[in-house]
C-alpha positions as CSV (number, residue, x, y, z in Angstrom):
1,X,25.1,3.0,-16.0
2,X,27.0,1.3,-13.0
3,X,25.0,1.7,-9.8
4,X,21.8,2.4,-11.7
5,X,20.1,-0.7,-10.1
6,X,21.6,-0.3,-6.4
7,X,19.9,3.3,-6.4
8,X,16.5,2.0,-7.9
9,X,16.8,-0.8,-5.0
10,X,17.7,1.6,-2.3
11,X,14.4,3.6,-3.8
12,X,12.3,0.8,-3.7
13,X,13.8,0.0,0.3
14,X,13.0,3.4,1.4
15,X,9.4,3.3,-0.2
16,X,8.8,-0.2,1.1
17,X,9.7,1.2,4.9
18,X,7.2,4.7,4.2
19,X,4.8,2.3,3.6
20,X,5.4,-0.2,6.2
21,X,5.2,2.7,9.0
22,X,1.9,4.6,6.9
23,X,-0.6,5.2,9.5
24,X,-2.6,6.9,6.7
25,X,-4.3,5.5,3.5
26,X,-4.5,8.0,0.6
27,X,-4.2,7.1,-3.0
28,X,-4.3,10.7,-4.8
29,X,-3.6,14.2,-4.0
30,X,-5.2,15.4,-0.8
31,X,-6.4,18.9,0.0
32,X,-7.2,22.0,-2.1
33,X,-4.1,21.9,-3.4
34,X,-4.0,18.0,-4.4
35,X,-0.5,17.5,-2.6
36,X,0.7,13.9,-2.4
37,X,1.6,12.5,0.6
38,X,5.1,10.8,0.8
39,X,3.4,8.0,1.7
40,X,1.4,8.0,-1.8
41,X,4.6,8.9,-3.7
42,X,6.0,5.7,-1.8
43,X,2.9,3.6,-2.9
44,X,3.3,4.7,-6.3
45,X,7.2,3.9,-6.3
46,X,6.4,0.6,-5.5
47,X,3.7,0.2,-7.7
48,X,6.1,0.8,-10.8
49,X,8.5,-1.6,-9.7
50,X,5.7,-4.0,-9.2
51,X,4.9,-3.3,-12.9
52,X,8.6,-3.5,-13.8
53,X,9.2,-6.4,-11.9
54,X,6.3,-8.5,-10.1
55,X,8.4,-11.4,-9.1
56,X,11.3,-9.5,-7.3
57,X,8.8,-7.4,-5.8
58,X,6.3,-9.8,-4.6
59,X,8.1,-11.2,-1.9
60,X,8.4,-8.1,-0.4
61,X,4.9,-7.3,-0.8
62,X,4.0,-10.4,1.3
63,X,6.2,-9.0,4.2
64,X,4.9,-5.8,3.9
65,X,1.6,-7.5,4.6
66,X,2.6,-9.6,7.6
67,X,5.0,-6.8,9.1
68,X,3.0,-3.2,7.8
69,X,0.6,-0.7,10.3
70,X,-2.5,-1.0,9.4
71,X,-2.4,1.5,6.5
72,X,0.8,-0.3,5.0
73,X,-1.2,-3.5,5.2
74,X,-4.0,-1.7,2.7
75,X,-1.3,-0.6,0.5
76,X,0.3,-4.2,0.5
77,X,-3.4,-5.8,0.1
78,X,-3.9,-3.2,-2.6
79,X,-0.6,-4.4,-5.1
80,X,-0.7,-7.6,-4.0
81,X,-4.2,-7.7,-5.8
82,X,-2.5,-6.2,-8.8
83,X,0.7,-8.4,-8.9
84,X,-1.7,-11.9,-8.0
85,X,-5.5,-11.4,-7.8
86,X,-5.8,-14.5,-5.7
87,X,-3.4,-13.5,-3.2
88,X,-5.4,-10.0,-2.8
89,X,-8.1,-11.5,-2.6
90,X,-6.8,-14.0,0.1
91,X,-4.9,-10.7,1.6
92,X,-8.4,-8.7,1.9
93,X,-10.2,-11.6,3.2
94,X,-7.6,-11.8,6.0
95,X,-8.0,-8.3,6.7
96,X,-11.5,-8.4,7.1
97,X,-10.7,-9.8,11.2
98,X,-8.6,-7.2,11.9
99,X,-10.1,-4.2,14.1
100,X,-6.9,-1.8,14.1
101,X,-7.5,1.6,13.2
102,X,-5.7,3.9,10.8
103,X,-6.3,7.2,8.8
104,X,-7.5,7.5,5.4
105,X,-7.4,10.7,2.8
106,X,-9.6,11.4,-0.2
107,X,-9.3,14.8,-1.6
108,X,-10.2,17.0,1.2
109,X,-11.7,14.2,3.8
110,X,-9.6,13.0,6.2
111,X,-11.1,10.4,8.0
112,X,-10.5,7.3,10.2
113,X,-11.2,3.4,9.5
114,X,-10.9,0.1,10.8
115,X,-8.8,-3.0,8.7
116,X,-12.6,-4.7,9.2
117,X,-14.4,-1.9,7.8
118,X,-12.3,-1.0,5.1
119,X,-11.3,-4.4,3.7
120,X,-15.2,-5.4,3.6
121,X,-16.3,-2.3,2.1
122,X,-13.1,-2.9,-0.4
123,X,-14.7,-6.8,-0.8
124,X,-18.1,-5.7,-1.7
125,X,-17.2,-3.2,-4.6
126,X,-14.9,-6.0,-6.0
C-alpha cells in the first residue's frame, strides 16, 4: 500500500495540466467510434477525485480556472459547479466576458465556440 497516494496525486497532477492546456471541450466519446479524448479521460480523473475528495481538490480547481485555456476554464467552471454550486455559478458568470475561442466535441460534431457564447448558453439551460 506504500506509495498508493503519491501515484493517485501524480495522476490527479498530470490530469490537472491535460486540462489546463485543453483547447477542446468534449464530455463523451467523439466520433463513430465513441473514442475519448485524453482530455475527457483527464476531466473524468479529476472529477473522481473531486468526488473522493472536494476539499483537497478544490483549491486546485480554482487555479485551473484563473490559470486554464479556454477549454480548461469550461472544465474547471464545470466541477467547480459540482464541488460548490455558488462558486460555478460565480465561475460561469465570470466567463460570460470572455471572448477567447476554443473547440468543442459532441459525438461526431466538432465545432468552435467562444467562453461568451458557451458560458451563456451553459447559464440559460441552468
Amino acid at each position: 500500500m506504500f506509495g498508493i497516494g503519491k501515484k493517485r496525486d501524480r495522476e490527479l497532477s498530470s490530469a490537472l495540466d491535460e486540462l489546463r492546456q485543453a483547447d477542446t471541450v468534449a464530455f463523451g466519446g467523439v466520433g463513430i467510434a465513441g473514442t475519448l479524448l485524453p482530455v475527457t479521460e483527464a476531466y473524468r480523473r479529476v472529477e473522481a477525485a473531486l468526488a473522493d475528495d472536494p476539499e483537497g481538490v478544490r483549491g486546485e480547481l480554482d487555479r485551473l480556472l484563473a490559470e486554464g485555456t479556454p477549454a480548461g476554464r469550461v472544465y474547471a467552471a464545470t466541477l467547480l459547479e459540482r464541488a460548490d454550486p455558488s462558486a460555478g455559478r460565480a465561475a460561469w458568470t465570470a466567463l460570460r466576458d470572455d471572448p477567447a475561442e476554443f473547440g468543442t466535441f459532441t459525438g461526431c460534431v466538432m465545432g468552435r465556440t467562444t467562453l461568451r457564447e458557451y458560458a451563456t448558453e451553459h447559464h440559460s439551460r441552468g
